[in-house]
C-alpha positions as a Markdown table, in Angstrom:
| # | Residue | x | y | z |
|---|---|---|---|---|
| 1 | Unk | -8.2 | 161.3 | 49.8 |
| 2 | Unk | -7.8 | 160.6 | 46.1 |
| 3 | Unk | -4.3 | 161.7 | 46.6 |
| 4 | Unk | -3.4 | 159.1 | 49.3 |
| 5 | Unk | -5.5 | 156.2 | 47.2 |
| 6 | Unk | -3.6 | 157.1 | 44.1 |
| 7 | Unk | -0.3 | 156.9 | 46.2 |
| 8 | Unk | -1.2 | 153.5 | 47.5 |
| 9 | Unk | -2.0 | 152.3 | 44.1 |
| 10 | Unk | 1.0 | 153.1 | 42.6 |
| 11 | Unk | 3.2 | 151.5 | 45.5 |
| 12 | Unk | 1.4 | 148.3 | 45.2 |
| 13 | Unk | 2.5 | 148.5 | 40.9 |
| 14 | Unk | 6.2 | 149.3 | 42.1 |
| 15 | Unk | 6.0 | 146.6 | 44.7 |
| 16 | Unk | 4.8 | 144.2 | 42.1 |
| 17 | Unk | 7.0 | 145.6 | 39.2 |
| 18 | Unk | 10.3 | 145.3 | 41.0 |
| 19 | Unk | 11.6 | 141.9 | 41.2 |
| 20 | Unk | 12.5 | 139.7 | 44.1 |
| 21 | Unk | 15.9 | 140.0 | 43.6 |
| 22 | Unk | 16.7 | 143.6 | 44.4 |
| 23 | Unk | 14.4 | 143.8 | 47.2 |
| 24 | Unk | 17.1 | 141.4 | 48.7 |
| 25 | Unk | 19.8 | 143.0 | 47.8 |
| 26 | Unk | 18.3 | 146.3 | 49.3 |
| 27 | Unk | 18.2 | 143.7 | 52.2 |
| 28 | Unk | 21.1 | 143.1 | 52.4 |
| 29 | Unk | 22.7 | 146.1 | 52.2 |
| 30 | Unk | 20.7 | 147.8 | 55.0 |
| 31 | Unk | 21.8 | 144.9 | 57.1 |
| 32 | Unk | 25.0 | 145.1 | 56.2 |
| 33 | Unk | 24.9 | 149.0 | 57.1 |
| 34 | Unk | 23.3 | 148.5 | 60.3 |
| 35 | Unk | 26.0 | 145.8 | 61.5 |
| 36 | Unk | 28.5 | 147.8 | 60.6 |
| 37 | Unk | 27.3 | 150.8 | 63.0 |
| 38 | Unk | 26.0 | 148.7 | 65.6 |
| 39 | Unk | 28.5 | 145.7 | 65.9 |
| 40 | Unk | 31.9 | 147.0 | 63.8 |
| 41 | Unk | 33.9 | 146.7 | 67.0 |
| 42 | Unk | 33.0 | 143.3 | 67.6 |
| 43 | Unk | 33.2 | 142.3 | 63.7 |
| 44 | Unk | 36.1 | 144.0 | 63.4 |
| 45 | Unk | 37.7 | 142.1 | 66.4 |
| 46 | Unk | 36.3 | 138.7 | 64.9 |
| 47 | Unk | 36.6 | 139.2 | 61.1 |
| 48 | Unk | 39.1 | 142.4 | 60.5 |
| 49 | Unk | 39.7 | 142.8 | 56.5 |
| 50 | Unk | 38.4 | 139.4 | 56.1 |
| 51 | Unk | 34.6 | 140.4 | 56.5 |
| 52 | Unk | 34.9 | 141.8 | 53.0 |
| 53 | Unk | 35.6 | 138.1 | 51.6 |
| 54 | Unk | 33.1 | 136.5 | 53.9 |
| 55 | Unk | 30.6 | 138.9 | 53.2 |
| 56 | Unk | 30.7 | 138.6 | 49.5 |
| 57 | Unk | 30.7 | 134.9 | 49.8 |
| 58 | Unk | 27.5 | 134.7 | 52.4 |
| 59 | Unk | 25.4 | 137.3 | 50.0 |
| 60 | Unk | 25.7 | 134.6 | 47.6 |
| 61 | Unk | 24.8 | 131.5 | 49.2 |
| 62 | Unk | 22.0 | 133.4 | 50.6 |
| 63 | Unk | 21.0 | 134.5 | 47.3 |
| 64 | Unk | 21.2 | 131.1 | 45.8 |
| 65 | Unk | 19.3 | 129.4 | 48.6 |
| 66 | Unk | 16.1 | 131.6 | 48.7 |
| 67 | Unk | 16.2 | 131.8 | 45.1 |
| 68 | Unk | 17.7 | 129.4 | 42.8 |
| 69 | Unk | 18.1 | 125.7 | 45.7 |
| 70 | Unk | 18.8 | 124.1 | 42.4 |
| 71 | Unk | 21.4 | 126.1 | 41.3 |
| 72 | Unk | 23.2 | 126.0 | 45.2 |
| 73 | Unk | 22.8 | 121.7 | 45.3 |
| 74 | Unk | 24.3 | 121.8 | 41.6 |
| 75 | Unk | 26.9 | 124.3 | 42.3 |
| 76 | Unk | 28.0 | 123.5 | 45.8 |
| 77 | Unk | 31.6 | 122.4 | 44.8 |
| 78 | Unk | 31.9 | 126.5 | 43.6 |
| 79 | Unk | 30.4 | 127.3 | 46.7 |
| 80 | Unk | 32.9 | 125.1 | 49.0 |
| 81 | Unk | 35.7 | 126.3 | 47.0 |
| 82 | Unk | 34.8 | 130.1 | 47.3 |
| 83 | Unk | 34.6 | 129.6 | 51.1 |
| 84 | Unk | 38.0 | 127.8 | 51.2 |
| 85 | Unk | 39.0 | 130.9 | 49.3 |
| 86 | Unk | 37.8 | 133.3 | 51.8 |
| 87 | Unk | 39.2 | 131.7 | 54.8 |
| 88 | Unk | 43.0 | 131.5 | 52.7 |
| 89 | Unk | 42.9 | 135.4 | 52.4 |
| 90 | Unk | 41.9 | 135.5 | 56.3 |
| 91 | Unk | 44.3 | 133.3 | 57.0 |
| 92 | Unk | 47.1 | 135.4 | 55.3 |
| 93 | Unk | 45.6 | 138.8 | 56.9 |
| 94 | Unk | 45.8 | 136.7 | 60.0 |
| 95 | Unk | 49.5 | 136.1 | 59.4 |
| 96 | Unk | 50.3 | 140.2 | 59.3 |
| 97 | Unk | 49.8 | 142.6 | 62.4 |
| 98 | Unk | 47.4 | 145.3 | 62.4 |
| 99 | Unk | 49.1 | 148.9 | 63.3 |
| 100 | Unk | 48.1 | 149.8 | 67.2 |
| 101 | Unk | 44.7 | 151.8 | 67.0 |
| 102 | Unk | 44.1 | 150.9 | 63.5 |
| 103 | Unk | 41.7 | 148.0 | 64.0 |
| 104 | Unk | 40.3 | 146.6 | 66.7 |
| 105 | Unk | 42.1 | 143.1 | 66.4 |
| 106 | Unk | 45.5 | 142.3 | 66.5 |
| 107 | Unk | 46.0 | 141.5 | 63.1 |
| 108 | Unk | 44.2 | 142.0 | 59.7 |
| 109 | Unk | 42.3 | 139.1 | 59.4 |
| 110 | Unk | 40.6 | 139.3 | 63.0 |
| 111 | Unk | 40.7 | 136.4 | 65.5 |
| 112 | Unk | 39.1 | 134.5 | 63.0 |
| 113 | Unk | 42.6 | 135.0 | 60.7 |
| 114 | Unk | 44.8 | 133.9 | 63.7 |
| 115 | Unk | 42.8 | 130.8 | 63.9 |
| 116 | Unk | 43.6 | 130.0 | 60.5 |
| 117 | Unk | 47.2 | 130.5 | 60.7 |
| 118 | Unk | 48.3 | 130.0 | 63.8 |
| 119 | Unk | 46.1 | 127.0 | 65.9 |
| 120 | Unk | 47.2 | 126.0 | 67.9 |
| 121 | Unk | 50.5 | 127.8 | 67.9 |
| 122 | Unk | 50.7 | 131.4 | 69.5 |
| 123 | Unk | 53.3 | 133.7 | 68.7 |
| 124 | Unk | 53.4 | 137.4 | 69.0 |
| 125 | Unk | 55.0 | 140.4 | 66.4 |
| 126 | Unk | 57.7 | 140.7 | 68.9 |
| 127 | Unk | 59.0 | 136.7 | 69.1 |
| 128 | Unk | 58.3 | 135.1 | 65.8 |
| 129 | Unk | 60.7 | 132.7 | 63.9 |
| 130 | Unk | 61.2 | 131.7 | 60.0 |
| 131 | Unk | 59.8 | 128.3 | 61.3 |
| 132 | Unk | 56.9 | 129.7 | 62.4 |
| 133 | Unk | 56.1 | 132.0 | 59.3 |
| 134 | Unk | 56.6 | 129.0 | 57.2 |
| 135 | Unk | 54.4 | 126.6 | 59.0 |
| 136 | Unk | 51.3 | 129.3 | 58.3 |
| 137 | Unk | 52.1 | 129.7 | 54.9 |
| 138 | Unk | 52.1 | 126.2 | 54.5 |
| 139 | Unk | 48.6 | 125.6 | 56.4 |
| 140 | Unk | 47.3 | 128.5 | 54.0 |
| 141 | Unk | 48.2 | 126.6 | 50.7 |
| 142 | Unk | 46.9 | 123.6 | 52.1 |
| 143 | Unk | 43.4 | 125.1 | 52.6 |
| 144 | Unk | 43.8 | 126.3 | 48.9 |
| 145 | Unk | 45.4 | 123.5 | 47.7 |
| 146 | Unk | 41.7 | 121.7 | 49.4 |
| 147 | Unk | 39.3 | 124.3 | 47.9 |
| 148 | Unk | 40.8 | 123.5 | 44.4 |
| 149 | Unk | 40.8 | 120.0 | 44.3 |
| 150 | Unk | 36.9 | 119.8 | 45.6 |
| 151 | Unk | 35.6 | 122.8 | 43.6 |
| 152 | Unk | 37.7 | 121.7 | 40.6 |
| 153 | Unk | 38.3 | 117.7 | 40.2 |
| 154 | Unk | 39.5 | 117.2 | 36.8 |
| 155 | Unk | 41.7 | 120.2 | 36.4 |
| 156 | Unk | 43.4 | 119.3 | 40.5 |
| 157 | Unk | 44.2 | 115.9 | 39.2 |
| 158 | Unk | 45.7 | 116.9 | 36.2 |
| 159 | Unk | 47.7 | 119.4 | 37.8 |
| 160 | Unk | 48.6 | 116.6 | 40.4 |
| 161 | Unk | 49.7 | 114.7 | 37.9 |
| 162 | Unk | 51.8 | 117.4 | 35.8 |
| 163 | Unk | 52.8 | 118.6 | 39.6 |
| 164 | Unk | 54.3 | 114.7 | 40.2 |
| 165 | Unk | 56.2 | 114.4 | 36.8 |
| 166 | Unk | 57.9 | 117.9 | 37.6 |
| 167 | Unk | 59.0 | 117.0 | 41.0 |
| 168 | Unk | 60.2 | 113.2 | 39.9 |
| 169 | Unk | 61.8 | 115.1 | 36.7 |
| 170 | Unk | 63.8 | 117.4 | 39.5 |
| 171 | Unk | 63.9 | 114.8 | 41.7 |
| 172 | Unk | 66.2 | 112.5 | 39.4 |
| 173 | Unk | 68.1 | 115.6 | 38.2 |
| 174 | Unk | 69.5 | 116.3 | 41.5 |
| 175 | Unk | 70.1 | 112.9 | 42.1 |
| 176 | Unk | 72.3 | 112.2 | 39.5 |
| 177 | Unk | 73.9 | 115.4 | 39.8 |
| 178 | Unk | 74.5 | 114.9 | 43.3 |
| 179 | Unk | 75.7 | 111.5 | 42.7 |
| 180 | Unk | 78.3 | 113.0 | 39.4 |
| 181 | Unk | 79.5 | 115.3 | 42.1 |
| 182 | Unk | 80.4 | 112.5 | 44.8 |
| 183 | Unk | 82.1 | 110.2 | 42.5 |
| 184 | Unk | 84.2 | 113.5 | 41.1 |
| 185 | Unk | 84.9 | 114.3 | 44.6 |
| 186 | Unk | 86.0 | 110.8 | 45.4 |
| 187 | Unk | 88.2 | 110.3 | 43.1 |
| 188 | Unk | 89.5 | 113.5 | 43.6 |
| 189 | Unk | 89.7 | 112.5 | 47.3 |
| 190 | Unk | 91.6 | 109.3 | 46.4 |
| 191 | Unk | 94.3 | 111.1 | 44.1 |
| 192 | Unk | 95.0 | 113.3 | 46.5 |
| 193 | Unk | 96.1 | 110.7 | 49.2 |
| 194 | Unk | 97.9 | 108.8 | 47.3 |
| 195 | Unk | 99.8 | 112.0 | 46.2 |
| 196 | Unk | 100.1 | 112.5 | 49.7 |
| 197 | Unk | 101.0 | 109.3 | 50.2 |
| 198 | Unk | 103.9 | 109.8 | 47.6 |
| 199 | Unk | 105.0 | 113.2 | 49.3 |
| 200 | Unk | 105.0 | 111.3 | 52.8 |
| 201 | Unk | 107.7 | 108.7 | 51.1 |
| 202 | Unk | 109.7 | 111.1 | 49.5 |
| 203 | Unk | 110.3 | 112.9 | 52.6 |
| 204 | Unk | 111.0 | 110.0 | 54.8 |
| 205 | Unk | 113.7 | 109.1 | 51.6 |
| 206 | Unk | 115.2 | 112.4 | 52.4 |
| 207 | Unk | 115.4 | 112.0 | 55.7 |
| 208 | Unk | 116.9 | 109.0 | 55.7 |
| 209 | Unk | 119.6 | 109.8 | 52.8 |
| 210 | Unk | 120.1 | 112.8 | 54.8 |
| 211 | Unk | 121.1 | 111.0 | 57.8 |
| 212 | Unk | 123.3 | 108.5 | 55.9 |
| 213 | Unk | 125.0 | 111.7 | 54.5 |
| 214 | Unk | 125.7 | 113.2 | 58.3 |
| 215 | Unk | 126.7 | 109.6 | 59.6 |
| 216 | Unk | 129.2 | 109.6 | 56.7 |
| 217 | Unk | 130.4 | 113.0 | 57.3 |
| 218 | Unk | 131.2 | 111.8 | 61.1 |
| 219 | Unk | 132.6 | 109.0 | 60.2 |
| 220 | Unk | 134.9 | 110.7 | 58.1 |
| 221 | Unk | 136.2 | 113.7 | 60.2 |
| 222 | Unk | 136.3 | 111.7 | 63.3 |
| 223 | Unk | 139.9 | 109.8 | 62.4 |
| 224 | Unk | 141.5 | 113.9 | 62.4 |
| 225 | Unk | 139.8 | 114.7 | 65.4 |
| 226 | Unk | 141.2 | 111.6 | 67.7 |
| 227 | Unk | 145.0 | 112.5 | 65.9 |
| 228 | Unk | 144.8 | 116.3 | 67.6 |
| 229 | Unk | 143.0 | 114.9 | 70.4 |
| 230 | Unk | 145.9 | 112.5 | 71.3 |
| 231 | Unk | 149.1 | 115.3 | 70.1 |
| 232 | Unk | 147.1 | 117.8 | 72.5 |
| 233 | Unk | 147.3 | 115.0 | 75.2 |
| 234 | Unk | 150.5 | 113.4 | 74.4 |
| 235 | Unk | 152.9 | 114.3 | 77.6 |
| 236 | Unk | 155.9 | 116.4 | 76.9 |
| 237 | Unk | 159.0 | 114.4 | 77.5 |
| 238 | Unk | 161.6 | 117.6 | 76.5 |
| 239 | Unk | 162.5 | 120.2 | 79.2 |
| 240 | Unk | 160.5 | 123.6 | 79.4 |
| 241 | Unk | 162.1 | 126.2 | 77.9 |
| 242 | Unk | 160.1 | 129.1 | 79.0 |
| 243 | Unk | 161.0 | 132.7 | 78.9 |
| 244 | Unk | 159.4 | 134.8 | 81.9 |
| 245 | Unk | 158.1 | 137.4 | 78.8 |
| 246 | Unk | 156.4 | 134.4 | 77.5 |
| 247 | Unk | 154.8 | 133.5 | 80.9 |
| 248 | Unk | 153.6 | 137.2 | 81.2 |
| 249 | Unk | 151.9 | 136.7 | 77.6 |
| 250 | Unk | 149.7 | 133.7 | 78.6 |
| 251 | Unk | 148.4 | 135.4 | 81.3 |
| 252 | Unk | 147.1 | 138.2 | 79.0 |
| 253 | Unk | 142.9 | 137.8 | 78.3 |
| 254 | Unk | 141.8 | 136.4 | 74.9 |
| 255 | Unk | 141.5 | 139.6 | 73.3 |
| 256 | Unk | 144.5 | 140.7 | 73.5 |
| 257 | Unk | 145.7 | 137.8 | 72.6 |
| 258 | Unk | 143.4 | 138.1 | 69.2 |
| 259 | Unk | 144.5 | 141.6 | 68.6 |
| 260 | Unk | 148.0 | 140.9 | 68.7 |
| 261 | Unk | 147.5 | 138.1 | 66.6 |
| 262 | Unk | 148.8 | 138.6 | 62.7 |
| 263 | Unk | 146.9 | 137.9 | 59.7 |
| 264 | Unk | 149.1 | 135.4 | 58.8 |
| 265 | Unk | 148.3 | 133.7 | 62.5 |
| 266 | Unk | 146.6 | 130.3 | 61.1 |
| 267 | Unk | 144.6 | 130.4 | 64.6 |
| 268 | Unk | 142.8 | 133.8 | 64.1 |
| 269 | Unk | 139.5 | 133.3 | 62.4 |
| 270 | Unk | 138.9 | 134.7 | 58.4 |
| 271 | Unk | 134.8 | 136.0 | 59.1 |
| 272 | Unk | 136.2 | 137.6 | 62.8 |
| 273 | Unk | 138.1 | 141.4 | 62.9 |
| 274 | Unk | 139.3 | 143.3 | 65.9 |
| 275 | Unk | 140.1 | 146.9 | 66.7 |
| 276 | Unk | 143.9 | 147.6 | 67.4 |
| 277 | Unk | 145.0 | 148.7 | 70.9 |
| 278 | Unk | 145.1 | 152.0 | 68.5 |
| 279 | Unk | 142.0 | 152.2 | 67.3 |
| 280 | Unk | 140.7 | 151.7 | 71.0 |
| 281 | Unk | 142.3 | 154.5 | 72.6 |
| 282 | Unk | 141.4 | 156.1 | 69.6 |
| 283 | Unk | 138.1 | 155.5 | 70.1 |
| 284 | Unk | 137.9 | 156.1 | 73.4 |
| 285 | Unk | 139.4 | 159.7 | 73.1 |
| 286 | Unk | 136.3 | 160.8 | 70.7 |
| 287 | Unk | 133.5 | 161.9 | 72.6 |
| 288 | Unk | 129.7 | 162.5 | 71.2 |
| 289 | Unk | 128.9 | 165.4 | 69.9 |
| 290 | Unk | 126.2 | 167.8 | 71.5 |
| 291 | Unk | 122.6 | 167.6 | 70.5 |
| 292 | Unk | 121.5 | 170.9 | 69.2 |
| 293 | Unk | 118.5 | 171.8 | 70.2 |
| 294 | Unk | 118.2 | 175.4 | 68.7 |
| 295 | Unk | 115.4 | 174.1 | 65.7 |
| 296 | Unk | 113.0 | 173.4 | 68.5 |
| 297 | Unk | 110.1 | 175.2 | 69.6 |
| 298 | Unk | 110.5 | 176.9 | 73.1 |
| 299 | Unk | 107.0 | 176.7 | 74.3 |
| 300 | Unk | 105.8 | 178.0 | 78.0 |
| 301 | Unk | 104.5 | 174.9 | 79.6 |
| 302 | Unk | 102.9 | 175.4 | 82.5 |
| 303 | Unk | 102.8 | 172.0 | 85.1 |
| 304 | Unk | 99.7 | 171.4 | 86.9 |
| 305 | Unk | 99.3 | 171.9 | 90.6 |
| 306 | Unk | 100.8 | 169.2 | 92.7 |
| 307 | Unk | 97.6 | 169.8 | 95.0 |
| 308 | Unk | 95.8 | 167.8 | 92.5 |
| 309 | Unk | 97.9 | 164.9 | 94.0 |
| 310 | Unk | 96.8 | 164.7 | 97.2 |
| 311 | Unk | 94.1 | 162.6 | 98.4 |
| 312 | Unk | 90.5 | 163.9 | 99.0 |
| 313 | Unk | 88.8 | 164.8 | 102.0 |
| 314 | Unk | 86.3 | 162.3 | 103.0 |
| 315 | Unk | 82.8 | 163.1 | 102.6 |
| 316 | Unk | 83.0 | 164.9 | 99.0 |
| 317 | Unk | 84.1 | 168.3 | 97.7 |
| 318 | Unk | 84.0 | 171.0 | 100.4 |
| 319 | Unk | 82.1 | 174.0 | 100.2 |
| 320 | Unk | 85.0 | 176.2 | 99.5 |
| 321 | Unk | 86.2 | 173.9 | 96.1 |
| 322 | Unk | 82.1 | 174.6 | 95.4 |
């Protein structure tokens, strides 16, 4: 009995000596424990990685509101802007999918994630677009974008401030920069057309003294041309005095008459030279000589059947081609 009253005793002292504070934390943690082997499947399908986050961030709002109210109404920009922290990282777990079997959720942030992301848009690891991954980072640096300019007033409107002079700075660089390059690229524009235009007149110049030059040529051959036009077509007044060799000449073909023709013939083109009747016959007396086919490789080929030709029965192979 003095055992168990001693026991008791010294509970009570520990009870009073240990403070508040870690008897909730000890709280929490068993809590914690107990959710996790009782409801991980559900909190794992609702939270994923982001429980961690929102954990953390719960533990101390509870903290502060059972213990220190003050400290949670004075502090309770910190407190919106840890929260708007939290849901960014579940909202970029959200973006990523979870490996089959590894959670029970589709991605690593939980539904909870996908919510944050994606709402109301649903796409699916298999038919996602650029557009689409943009749009949730975008929502995700919004939310941060709000956590920081509530939990932090002075220091968001600075930096909106610095953030505005930057982008005006770039802003007006690329504007006159883009507006150097389209005057550069108009004038250049411009030079070239009227050098074009230039190139265009030149040409039709050419043209034209070239067809001044060819109508001058005409005109100038043409007065020669209508003189052996009319001595070709003048009648002959004078009796014919034809020999019957002569008469057997005309009738011989052109190329004859060619070959027979001397150098010294004014009619018998300079660029143009025929064979004599000699070098014909001469010609025509040397034969080709045999290819010799003795280098080559006598090899046994053997032709295919001709059966292989003929058209098959209907009905397949037969059993005696099996």
């Amino acid at each position: 009995m003095f055992a168990i009253r001693s026991l008791l005793k010294n509970t009570k002292r520990l009870l009073k000596a240990v403070p508040k504070q870690l008897w909730f934390l000890l709280a929490i943690a068993g809590l914690g424990l107990a959710a996790y082997f009782n409801l991980h499947v559900k909190i794992e399908s609702l939270f994923g990685w982001s429980a961690i986050p929102f954990g953390i961030w719960l533990a101390i709002t509870l903290f502060l509101l059972i213990f220190n109210r003050a400290q949670l109404l004075a502090k309770w920009r910190w407190i919106f802007a840890a929260f708007a922290a939290s849901s960014a990282i579940s909202g970029m777990l959200g973006i990523f999918y979870a490996p089959v079997g590894s959670l029970n959720s589709e991605s690593y942030g939980g539904d909870i994630g996908i919510f944050i992301s994606r709402a109301p848009v649903e796409w699916t690891r298999f038919n996602v677009s650029i557009l689409e991954y943009s749009t949730a980072w975008l929502r995700i640096a919004i939310v941060l974008l709000i956590g920081f300019g509530v939990g932090y007033p002075k220091q968001a409107n600075k930096t909106g401030k610095l953030s505005v002079r930057i982008f005006s700075s770039i802003f007006s660089f690329t504007k006159s920069t883009a507006s150097l390059f389209h005057n550069r690229f108009n004038a250049w524009r411009i030079e070239r057309s009227q050098v074009k235009a230039l190139q265009r007149a030149d040409q039709a110049a050419y043209e034209a003294d070239r067809l001044t030059q060819s109508q001058n040529n005409v005109t100038k051959t043409q007065p020669a041309s209508v003189e052996i036009q009319h001595a070709v077509s003048k009648p002959s007044t004078s009796e014919s005095s034809v020999n019957p060799k002569e008469v057997i000449e005309v009738e011989k073909d052109d190329l004859a008459k060619f070959v027979e023709r001397m150098p010294e013939d004014p009619a018998t083109p300079i660029t143009v030279a025929y064979p004599t009747p000699s070098e014909l016959k001469a010609a025509a007396k040397e034969t080709a000589p045999t290819p010799d086919y003795s280098a080559a490789q006598k090899f046994p080929w053997q032709l295919p059947s001709t059966e292989m030709l003929a058209i098959a029965e209907p009905g397949g192979i037969t059993k005696q081609e099996v």
